[in-house]
C-alpha positions, 0 to 999 in steps of 0.5 A: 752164497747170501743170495742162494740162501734168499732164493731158496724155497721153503716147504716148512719153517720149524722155530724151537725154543726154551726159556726166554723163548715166549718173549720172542715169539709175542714180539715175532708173530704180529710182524708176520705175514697173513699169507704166509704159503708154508707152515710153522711148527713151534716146539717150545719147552713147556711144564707138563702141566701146560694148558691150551691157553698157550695156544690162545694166547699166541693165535691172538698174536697173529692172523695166521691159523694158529692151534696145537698139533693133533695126532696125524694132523695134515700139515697146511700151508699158512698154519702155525701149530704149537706142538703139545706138552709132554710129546715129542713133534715127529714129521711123517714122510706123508707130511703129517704130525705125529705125537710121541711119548718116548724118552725126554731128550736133553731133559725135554719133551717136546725136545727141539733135536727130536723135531728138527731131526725129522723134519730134515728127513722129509723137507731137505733143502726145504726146510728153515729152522729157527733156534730161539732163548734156551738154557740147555744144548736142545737144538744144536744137533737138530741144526746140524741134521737140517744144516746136513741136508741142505736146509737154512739154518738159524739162531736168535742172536744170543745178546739179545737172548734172554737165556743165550746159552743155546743159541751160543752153543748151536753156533759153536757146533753148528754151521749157522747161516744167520744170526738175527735179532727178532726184527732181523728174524721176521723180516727173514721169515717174510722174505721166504714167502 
């Protein structure tokens, strides 16, 4: 099953985080691949008040493409979008962005569920999703949906999570195909490619 998971393809790489989060992506994005042939959507708890220096601030940390998603934006290859404050990320069946300001889920927009859940409806067997540091259960049911359409399933190792408590919780009612601290992680994300 280890090597299935290996040889998979992926279309899309999703990495949902909350508090504690930032510090992973800081020391995650300078060990990625320049060339990477998908793209990434990062859907991060953030205050409303939350500029665009946030997406700055992690471009500088990799040499892949990096700004926040815009309103029917095409998603390409080798990008990394940030999703917006206050909008919750949905994936289009033409494979596209769109930014929705409905209810918060699990206290949280953007909420991780929310993005998770329709990705898996577009990239299937395709899609990697990653759960990073978080305080609460956002991203648990997302893993379950990518997990029901034969997606990859990951969470930050919770020991080494500065906020363990949603990793923990996707691990206990999720089906997890791996557990990796960020060294672990990167190496992943560049064998995907």
């Amino acid at each position: 099953m280890e090597e299935n998971l290996m040889n998979k393809v992926c279309e899309l790489l999703l990495i949902g985080g909350s508090a504690g989060s930032l510090e992973v992506l800081f020391k995650l994005l300078p060990l990625l691949r320049a060339d990477l042939p998908f793209p990434v959507a990062l859907v991060l708890h953030r205050r409303n008040s939350a500029d665009s220096s946030l997406s700055n601030l992690l471009a500088s940390k990799t040499l892949n493409p990096t700004h926040e998603v815009e309103d029917k934006e095409a998603i390409v290859p080798g990008t990394i979008y940030l999703t917006p404050a206050d909008y919750h990320l949905l994936i289009e069946h033409d494979r596209t962005f769109s930014l929705d300001y409905s209810e918060k889920v699990h206290f949280s927009r953007p909420s991780i569920d929310v993005t998770f859940e329709s990705a898996a409806e577009v990239y299937g067997s395709k899609l990697v999703a990653i759960l990073l540091s978080g305080a609460n259960e956002d991203g648990t049911s997302g893993l379950v949906a990518v997990k029901q359409v034969g997606g990859t399933a990951v969470v930050q190792n919770p020991e080494t999570a500065q906020m363990p408590f949603m990793p923990h919780n996707a691990m206990m009612h999720s089906q997890v195909d791996h557990v990796f601290d960020t060294m672990q992680m990167a190496a992943f994300i560049n064998s995907l490619a």
